[in-house]
C-alpha positions as CSV (number, residue, x, y, z in Angstrom):
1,X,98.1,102.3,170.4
2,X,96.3,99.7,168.3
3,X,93.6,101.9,167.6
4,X,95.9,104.5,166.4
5,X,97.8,102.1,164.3
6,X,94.6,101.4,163.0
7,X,93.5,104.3,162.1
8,X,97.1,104.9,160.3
9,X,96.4,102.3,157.8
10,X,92.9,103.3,157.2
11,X,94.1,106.7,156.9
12,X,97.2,105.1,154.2
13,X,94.8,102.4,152.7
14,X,92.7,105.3,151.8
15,X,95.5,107.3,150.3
16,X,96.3,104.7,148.3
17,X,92.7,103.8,146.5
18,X,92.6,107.7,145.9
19,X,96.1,107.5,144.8
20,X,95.8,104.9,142.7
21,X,91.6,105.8,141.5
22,X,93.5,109.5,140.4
23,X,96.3,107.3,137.8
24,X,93.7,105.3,136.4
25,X,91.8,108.5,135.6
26,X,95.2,109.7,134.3
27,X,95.9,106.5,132.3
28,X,92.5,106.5,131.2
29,X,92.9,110.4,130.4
30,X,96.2,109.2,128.2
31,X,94.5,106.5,126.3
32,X,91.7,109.1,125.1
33,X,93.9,111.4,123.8
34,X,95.5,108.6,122.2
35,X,92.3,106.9,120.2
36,X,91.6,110.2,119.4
37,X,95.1,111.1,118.1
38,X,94.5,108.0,116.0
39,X,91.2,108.7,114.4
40,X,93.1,112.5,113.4
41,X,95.6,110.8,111.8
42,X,93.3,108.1,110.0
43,X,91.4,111.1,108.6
44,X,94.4,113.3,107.7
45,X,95.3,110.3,105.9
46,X,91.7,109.3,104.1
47,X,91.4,113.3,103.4
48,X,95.5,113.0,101.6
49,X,94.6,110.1,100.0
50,X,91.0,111.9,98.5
51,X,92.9,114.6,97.3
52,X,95.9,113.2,95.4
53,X,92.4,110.9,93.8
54,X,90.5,113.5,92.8
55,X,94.2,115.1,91.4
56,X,94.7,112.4,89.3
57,X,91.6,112.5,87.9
58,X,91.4,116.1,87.2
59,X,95.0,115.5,85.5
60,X,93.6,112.6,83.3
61,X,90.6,114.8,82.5
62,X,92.8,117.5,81.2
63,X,96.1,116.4,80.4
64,X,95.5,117.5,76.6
65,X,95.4,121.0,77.4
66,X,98.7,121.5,78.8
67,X,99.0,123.5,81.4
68,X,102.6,124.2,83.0
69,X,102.0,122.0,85.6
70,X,101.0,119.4,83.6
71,X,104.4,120.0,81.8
72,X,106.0,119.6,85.2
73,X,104.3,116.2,86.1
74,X,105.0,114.9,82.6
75,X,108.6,115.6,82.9
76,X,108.4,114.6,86.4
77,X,106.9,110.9,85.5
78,X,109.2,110.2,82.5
79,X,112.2,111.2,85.0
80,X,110.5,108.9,87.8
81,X,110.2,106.0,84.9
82,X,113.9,106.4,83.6
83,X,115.2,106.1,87.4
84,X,113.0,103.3,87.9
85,X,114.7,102.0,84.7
86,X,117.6,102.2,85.6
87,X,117.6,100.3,88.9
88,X,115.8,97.5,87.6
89,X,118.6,97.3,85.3
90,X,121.0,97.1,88.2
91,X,119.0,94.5,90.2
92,X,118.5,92.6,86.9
93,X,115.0,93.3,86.5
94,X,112.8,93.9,83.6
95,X,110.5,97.3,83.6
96,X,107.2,96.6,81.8
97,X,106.8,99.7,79.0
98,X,103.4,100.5,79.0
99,X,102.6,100.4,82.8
100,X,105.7,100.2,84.7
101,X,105.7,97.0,87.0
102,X,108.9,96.1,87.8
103,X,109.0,92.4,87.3
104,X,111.6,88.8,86.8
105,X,114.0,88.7,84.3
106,X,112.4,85.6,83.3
107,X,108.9,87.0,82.8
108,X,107.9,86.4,79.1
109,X,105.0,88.7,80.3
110,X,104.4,91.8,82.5
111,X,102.0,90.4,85.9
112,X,100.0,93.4,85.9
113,X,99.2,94.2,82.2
114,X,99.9,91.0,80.1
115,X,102.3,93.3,77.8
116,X,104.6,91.0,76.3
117,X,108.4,91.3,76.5
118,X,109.0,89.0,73.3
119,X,109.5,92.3,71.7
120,X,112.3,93.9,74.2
121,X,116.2,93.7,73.6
């Protein structure tokens, strides 16, 4: 009877190393897919981010000749810049006119340009 109790836990001790050996290979399976997943999405991401570059640049290389969908981002960018406006206003911000930043009400100075607000209301 001790043998055969013996043999039982071999028999379950062995189920059990397969067992767990086959969710480590399962785990392992998971984490695989996961990295991978991740390096998809990093390049999705650099690939988006190439594209909207190389937009901008084509935009700044041809923004004099018009085209309707530059008329579209123009209009576009001085909605974006009155909105932007606007809410500062409300938080009590000031809105740099020549690039934007959004900065203190006491700045005598924009912090990303230098433009001065000595000349603002």
């Amino acid at each position: 009877m001790a043998d055969n109790m013996a043999d039982k836990l071999d028999k379950l001790g062995e189920a059990l190393k397969n067992g767990g050996k086959a969710v480590g290979d399962k785990i392992s399976g998971v984490l695989d897919i996961a990295k991978l997943n991740l390096e998809v999405r990093k390049n999705e991401t650099l690939l988006e981010q190439k594209f909207i570059e190389l937009g901008k640049k084509y935009y700044d290389e041809h923004k004099d000749e018009t085209p309707e969908e530059f008329t579209v981002i123009d209009a576009a960018k001085r909605q974006i810049a009155s909105l932007k406006h606007q809410i500062s206003e409300l938080k009590g911000e000031k809105v740099c006119k020549k690039c934007g930043t959004i900065n203190s009400t006491d700045s005598d100075f924009c912090k990303k340009c230098g433009e001065s607000f000595n000349s603002e209301d």
